[in-house]
C-alpha positions in Angstrom: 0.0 0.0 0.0 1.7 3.4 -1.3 1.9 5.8 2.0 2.8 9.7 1.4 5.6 11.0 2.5 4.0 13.5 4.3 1.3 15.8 5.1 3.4 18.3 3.3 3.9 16.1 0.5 0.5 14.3 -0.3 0.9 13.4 -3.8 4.8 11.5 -3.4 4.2 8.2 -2.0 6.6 5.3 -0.9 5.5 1.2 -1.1 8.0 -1.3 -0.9 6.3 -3.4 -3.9 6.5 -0.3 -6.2 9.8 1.0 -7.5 12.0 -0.5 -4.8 10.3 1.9 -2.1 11.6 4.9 -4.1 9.5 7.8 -3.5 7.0 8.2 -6.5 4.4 9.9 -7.6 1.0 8.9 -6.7 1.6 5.6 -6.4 2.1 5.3 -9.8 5.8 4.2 -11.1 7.2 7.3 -11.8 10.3 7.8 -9.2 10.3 11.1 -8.2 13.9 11.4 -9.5 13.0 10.4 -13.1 10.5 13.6 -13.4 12.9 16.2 -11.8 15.7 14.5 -14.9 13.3 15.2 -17.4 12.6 18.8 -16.1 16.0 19.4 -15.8 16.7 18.1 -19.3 14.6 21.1 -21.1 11.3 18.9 -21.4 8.3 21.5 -20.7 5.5 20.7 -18.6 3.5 20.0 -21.7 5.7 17.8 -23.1 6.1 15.1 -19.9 2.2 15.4 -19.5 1.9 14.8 -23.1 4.4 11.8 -23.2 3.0 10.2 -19.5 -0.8 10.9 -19.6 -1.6 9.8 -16.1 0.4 12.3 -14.4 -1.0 16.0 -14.0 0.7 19.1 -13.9 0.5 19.1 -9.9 2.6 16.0 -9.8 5.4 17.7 -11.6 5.6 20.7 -8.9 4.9 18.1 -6.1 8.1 16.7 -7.3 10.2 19.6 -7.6 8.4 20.7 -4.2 9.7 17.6 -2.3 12.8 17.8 -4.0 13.2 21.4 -2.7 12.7 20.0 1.3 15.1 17.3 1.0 17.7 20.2 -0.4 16.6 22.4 2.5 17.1 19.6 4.7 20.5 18.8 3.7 21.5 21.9 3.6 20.4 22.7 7.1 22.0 19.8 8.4 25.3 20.8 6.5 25.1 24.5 8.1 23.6 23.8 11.4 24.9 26.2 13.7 27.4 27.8 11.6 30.4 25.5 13.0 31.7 23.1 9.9 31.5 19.4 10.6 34.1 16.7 9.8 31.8 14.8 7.6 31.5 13.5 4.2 28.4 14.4 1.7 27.6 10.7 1.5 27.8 10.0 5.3 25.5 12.7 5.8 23.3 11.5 3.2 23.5 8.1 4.2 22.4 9.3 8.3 19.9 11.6 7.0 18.6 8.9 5.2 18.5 6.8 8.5 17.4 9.6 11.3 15.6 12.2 9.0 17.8 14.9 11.1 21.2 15.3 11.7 21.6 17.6 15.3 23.5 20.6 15.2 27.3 19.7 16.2 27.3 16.5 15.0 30.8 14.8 14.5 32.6 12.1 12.9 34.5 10.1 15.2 37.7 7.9 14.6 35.9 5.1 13.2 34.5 7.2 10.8 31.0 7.2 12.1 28.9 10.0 12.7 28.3 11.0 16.7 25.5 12.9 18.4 27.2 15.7 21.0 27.1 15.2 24.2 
């Protein structure tokens, strides 16, 4: 059963049977990643609505829309409270992923693992 990702986010849905539990639209099988590639390869709204007839011109600025918060997310997390952090992109990717969040003053430690202040 294809839940949304949020309130915030209505129309992008994850199910596990369904693209892998990629984040889609609608429930249908359009990754949310594949419409923001043909948007940023020139196609107009028009043309994706004309070449997929099942999505609507909401589900393209839903998509861009989530994308947005997850690069506001990231972003935040990267900036925090101003101080830089000894981390990776992909390690704080990969926790963001996991928690959703990444606290302010966040760390890597020796191991190369990401720690929570104390």
């Amino acid at each position: 059963m294809s839940t949304s990702i949020s309130s915030h986010h209505p129309r992008i849905t994850c199910d596990h049977d369904i693209c892998h539990g990629q984040p889609v639209v609608r429930g249908l099988r359009y990754p949310v990643w594949s419409v923001l590639e043909y948007l940023a390869s020139g196609m107009t709204e028009a043309q994706i609505l004309a070449d997929f007839e099942d999505l609507e011109a909401e589900d393209l600025r839903a998509c861009q829309a989530y994308a947005a918060a997850i690069v506001k997310k990231i972003s935040q997390a990267m900036v925090g409270d101003g101080t830089r952090r000894p981390v990776t992109r992909q390690q704080l990717l990969a926790h963001l992923l996991e928690t959703g969040k990444v606290p302010p003053g966040t760390v890597l430690n020796e191991q190369g693992q990401i720690e929570k202040p104390a």
